[in-house]
C-alpha positions in Angstrom: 131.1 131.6 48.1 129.7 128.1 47.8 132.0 124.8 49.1 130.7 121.5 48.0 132.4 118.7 50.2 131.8 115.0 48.7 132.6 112.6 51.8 131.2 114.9 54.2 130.6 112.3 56.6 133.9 110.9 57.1 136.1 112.1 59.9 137.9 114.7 57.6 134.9 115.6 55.5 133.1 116.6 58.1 136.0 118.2 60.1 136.9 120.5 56.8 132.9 121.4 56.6 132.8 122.5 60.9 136.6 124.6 59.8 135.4 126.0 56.5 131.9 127.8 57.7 134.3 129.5 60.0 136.3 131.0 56.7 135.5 134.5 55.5 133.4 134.5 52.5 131.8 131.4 53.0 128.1 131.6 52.6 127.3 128.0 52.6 128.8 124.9 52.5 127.2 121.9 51.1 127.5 118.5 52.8 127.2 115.9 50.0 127.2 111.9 50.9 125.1 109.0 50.5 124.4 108.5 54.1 121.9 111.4 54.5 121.0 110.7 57.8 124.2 111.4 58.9 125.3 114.2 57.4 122.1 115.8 58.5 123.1 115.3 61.7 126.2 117.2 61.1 125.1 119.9 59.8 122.7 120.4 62.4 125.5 120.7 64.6 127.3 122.9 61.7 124.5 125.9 61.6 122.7 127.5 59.1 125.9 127.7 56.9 125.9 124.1 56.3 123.2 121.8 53.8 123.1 118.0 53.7 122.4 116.7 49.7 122.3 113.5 49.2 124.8 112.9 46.2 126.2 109.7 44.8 130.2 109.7 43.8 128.8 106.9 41.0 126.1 108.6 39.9 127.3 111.4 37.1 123.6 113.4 37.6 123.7 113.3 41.3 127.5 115.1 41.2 126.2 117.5 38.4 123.2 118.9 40.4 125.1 119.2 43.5 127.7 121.0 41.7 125.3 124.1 40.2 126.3 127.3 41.5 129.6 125.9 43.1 132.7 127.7 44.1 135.1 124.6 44.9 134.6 121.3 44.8 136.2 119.4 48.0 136.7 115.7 47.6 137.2 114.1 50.8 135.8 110.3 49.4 138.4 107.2 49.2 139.5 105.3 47.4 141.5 108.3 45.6 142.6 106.1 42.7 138.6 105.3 41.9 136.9 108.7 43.2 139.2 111.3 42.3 139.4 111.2 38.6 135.6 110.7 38.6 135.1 113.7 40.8 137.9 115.6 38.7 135.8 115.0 35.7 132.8 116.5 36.8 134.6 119.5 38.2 136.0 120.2 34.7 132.1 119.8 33.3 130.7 122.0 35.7 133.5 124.4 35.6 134.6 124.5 39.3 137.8 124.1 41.1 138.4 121.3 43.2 140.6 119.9 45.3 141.6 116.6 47.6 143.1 114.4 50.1 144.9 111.9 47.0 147.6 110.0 48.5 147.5 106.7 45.9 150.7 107.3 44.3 149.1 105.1 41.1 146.4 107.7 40.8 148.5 110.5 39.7 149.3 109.8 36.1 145.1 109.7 35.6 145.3 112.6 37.7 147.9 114.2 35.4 145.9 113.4 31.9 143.1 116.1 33.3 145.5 119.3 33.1 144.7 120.4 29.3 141.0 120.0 30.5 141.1 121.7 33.4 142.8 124.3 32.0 140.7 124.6 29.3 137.9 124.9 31.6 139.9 127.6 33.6 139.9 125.8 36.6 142.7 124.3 39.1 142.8 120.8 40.4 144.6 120.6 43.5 145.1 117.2 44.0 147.0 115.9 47.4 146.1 118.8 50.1 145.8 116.9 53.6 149.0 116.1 55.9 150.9 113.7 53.5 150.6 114.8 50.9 150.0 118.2 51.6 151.5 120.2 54.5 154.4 118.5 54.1 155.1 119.0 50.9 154.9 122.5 51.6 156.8 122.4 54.8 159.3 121.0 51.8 158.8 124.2 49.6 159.2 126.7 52.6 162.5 124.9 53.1 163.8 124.5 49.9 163.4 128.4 49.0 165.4 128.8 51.9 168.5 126.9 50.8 170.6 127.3 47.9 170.3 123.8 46.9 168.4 120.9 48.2 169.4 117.3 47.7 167.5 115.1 49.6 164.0 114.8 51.2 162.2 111.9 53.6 159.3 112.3 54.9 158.1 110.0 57.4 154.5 109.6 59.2 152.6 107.4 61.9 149.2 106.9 63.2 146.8 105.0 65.2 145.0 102.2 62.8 141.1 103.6 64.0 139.0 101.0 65.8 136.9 99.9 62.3 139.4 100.5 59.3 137.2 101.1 56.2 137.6 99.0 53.0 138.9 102.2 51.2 141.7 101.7 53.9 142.6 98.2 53.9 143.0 98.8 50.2 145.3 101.6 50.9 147.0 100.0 52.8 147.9 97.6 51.1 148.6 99.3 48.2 151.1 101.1 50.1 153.3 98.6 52.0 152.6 95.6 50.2 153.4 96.3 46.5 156.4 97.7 44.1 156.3 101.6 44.8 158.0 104.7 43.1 160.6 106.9 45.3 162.9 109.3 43.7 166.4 108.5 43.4 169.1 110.3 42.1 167.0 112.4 39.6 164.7 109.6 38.8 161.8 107.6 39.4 162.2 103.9 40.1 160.4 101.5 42.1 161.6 99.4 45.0 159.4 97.2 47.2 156.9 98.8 49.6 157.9 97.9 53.7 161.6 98.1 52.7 164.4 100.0 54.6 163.3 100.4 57.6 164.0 103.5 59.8 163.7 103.9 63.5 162.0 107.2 64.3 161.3 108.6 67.9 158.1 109.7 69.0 156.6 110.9 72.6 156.0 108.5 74.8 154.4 106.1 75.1 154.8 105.2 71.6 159.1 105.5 71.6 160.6 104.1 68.8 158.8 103.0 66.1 159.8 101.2 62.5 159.2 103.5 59.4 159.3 101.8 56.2 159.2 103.0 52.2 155.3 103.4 51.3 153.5 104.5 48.5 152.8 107.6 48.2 152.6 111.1 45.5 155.7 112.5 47.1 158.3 111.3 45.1 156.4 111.8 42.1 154.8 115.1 42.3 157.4 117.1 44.2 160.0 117.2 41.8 158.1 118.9 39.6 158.4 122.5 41.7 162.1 121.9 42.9 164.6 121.6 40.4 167.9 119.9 41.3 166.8 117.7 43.9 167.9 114.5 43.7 166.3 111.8 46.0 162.9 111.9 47.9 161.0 108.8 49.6 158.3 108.5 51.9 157.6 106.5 54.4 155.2 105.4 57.1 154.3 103.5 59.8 151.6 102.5 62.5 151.7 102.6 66.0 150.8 99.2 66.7 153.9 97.1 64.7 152.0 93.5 64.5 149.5 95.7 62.0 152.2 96.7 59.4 153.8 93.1 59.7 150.4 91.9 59.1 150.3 93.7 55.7 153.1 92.6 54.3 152.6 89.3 54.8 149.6 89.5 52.5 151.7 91.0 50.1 154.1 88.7 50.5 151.3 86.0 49.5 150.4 87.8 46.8 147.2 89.3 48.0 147.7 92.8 47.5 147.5 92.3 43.4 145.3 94.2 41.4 145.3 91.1 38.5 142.1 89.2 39.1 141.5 85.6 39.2 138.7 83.1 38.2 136.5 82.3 41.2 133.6 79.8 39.8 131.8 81.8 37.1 133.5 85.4 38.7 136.4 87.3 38.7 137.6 89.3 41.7 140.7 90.7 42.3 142.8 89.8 45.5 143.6 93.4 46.8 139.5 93.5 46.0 138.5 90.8 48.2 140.9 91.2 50.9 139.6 95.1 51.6 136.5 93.9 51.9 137.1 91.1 53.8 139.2 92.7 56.9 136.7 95.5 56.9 133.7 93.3 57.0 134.2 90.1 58.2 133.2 89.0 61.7 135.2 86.2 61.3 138.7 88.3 61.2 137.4 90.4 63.9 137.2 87.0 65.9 140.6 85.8 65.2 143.6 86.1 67.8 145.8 88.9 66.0 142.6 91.7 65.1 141.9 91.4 69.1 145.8 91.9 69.8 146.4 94.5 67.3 143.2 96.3 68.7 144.0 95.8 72.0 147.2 97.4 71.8 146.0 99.6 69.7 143.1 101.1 72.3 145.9 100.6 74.6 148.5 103.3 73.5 145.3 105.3 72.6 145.0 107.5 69.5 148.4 109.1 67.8 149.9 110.9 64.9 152.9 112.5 63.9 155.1 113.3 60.9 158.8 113.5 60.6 160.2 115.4 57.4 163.8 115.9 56.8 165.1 118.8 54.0 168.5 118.0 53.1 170.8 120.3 51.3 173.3 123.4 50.9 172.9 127.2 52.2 176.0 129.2 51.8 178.1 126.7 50.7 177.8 124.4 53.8 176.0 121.1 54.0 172.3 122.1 55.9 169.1 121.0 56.5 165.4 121.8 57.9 163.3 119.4 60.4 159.6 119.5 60.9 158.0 117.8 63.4 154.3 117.4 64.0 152.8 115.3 66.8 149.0 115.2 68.3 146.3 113.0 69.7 143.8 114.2 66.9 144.3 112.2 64.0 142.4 114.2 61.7 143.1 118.1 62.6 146.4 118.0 60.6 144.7 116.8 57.5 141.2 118.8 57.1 143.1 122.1 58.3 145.0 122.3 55.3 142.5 120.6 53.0 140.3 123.7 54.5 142.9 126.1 53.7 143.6 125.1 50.3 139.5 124.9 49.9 139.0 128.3 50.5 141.8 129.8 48.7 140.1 127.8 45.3 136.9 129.3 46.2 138.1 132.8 47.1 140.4 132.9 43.9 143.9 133.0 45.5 145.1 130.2 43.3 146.2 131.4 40.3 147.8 128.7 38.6 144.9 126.3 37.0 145.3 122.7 35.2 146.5 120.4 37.5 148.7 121.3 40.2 150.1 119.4 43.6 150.8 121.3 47.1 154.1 122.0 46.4 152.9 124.3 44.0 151.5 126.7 46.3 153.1 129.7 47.8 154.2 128.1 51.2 154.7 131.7 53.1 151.1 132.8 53.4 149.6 129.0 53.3 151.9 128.5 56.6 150.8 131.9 58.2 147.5 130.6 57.8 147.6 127.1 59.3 149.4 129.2 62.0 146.2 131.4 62.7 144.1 127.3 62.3 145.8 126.6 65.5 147.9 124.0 63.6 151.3 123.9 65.7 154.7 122.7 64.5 158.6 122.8 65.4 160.4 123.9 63.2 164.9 123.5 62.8 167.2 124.9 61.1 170.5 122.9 61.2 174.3 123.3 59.6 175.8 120.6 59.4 
């Protein structure tokens, strides 16, 4: 089985290419990115398994030839709004599943309009398979085909910021925290304002107690479609360093988290546009009093992340619930374990559902047994309440 990995020189790209050689079946797993150099180097440190192609997300011919003789397609690029229904596209041309990391909650209706083609091409797209979305959702699954009814769901998450944040992540970030976003409530989907209702959650020390708030993310809008009944689920997320978040939604409080452009001279540019690019790239924010505090603090507490997911509902006829907990110093292992999981189950064919499907989709038993056997530890409660 061939595995093409687009992004293969990010953190998770290249953490789901050193897991997936390891898979049975694999017999090689391309590493595709623009920065050849690099991804070289990885998969030098890979083995013979693994092949750097240079491949260009933009470039329709460059994803086509990389694609030829492919068993799954695993998109680990950002922006997910921008890359995945381009590299969704040319999975349905070339005839081969794919999957990703989407978590832009604005993506999924574009994400959505592929499922006829997809499953006219008799593929699946997976969209969503990292830590959120992803492994929670199906921590979600597991627990809701263990009550009799569930009601409510939050999910909650924190990590460190990463000394450089890309421009794919400033814009993510502000997409999440500093605009209207969807949640689920009471059997619906509405939209409230990102960075609202806070909620304390309690993590190891030295981080403590630290503010979640509402975020943007697929959650609310793709896990309703696999449990029936439920009635309200929200998301939300924080960072371990609180003068960051606060940071974000002041810019969205100024407006600068809009996707409308404006006239600048003879250009236009959108504000979300130029302020991604700007806090990634600019020596002149890097100068400035709060980047050097946030960092500071930041390096500081030293790297973090954890999720927090709460399953609310009814098992024989009493009020009950399920907690998951995850907590670790390695930022990435939660995400490109599953997104290596649910990788080589598209290759190997253990995905029998095609069009377009989301992690709660996926039978949460032997997808748990196997992040078990990844190393990839969690707590697990059940409570009566």
């Amino acid at each position: 089985m061939r595995a093409v990995i687009f992004g293969a020189a990010g953190n998770q790209g290249r953490g789901v290419a050193g897991d997936l050689v390891k898979r049975e079946g694999i017999s090689k797993v391309i590493l595709a990115d623009i920065r050849l150099d690099e991804i070289k180097r990885i998969a030098s440190d890979i083995g013979e398994k693994a092949e750097a192609v240079y491949a260009d997300a933009d470039d329709q011919q460059s994803v086509a030839a990389v694609l030829k003789g492919a068993d799954v397609l695993a998109n680990m690029t950002g922006p997910g709004f921008r890359y995945s229904p381009m590299l969704i596209r040319a999975a349905i041309d070339a005839r081969v599943n794919y999957m990703d990391l989407l978590d832009d909650a604005e993506a999924i209706p574009h994400v959505l309009a592929f499922d006829d083609a997809a499953k006219n091409a008799g593929i699946t797209v997976l969209a969503g398979l990292g830590s959120s979305p992803g492994l929670c959702d199906i921590w979600v699954r597991y627990a809701a085909d263990r009550l009799d009814r569930v009601d409510d769901v939050r999910i909650a998450w924190v990590g460190t910021i990463t000394p450089t944040p890309t421009s794919a992540g400033w814009g993510h970030r502000l997409g999440m925290f500093a605009q209207q976003v969807p949640i689920f409530k009471d059997g619906e989907i509405v939209y409230v304002p990102g960075g609202s209702d806070p909620e304390v959650i309690e993590w190891p020390e030295p981080f403590g107690t630290i503010e979640a708030r509402i975020c943007a993310h697929p959650e609310p809008l793709t896990i309703p479609r696999y449990i029936k009944g439920i009635k309200n689920i929200v998301n939300k997320g924080s960072y371990t360093v609180k003068e960051f978040v606060d940071l974000v939604l002041y810019l969205g409080s100024l407006g600068l988290a809009s996707m409308k452009p404006i006239k600048v001279g003879d250009i236009s540019v959108a504000p979300i546009e130029f302020c991604r690019h700007f806090f990634a790239l600019s020596d002149e924010f890097k100068q400035t009093e709060v980047y050097k505090r946030i960092m500071e603090r930041e390096l500081a507490l030293g790297p973090f992340t954890g999720v927090d997911v709460l399953v609310k509902g009814e098992k024989g006829g009493r009020p009950a619930r399920y907690v998951y907990n995850y907590f670790s110093t390695n930022r990435a292992f939660k995400t490109y374990i599953p997104a290596s999981i649910g990788a080589h189950m598209l290759a190997s064919g253990k995905v029998g559902l095609k069009g377009v499907i989301f992690a709660a989709a996926l039978d949460p038993k032997p997808f748990l047994d196997e992040a078990v056997r990844s190393n990839l530890v969690w707590e697990e409660r059940f409570e009566q309440l």
